[in-house]
N, C-alpha and C positions, 0 to 999 in steps of 0.2 A: 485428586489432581484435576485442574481445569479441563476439558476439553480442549484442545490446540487445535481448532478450525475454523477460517473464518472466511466468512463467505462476503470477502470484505470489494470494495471501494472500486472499481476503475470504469472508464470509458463511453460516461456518459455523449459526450458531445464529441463525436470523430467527423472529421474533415470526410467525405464518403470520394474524390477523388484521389487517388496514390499519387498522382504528378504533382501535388502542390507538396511543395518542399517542408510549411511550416504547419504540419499536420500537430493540432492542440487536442489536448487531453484534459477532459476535468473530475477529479479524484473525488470518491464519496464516500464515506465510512456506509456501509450498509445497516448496519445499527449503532447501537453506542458499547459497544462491546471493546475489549483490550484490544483484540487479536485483530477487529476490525482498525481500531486506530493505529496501531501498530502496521496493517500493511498501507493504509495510505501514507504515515510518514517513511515507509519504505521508499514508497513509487516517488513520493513527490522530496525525501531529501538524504535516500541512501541506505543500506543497512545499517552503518553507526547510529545513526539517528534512531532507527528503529529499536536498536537494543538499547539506545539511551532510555526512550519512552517508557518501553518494558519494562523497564528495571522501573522508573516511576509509578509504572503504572500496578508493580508487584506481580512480574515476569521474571524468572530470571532468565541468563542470558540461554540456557539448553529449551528452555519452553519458548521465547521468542525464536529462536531458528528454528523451532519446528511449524512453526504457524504455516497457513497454508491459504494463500493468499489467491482469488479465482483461480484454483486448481493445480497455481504453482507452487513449490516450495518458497520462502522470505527471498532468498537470497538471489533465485532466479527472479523473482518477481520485480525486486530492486535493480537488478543488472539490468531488464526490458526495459524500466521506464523512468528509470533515475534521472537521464539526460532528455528525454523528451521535455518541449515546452508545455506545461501547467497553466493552462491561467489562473484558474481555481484550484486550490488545493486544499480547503477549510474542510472539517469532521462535521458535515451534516447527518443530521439522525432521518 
């Protein structure tokens, strides 16, 4: 069985004051890995999406919710950042 850890994708470019309302996030796959691609389409379009990927990507759906995305569980990690603005959301290696 796969390893389910992925020491995937987030927060390269943050806004560094908290008052500014329109704090952007840009999503990275940290390598080319499932688990990695799986948690940026988490962050950037849901956990559905995410279990959509998985399953293409030959996940099924109990292995993609175990993924573990900088340190959170899929599904929390989708719930933090699903609604934040992205600009960038593309799987760079």
């Amino acid at each position: 069985m796969k390893s389910i850890f992925a020491v995937a994708a987030t927060t390269v470019a943050l806004l560094s004051t908290p008052a500014l309302a329109n704090t952007s996030l840009k999503f990275v796959a940290a390598n080319e890995a499932v688990e990695s691609q799986v948690c940026v389409a988490a962050a950037t379009q849901g956990l559905q999406a995410a279990d959509t990927l998985g399953k293409e990507l030959g996940l099924n759906k109990f292995q993609t919710r175990n993924v573990v995305c900088n340190g959170r569980q899929i599904s929390d990690f989708a719930r933090k950042y699903k609604n934040v603005d992205a600009k960038d959301a593309s799987v760079q290696s």
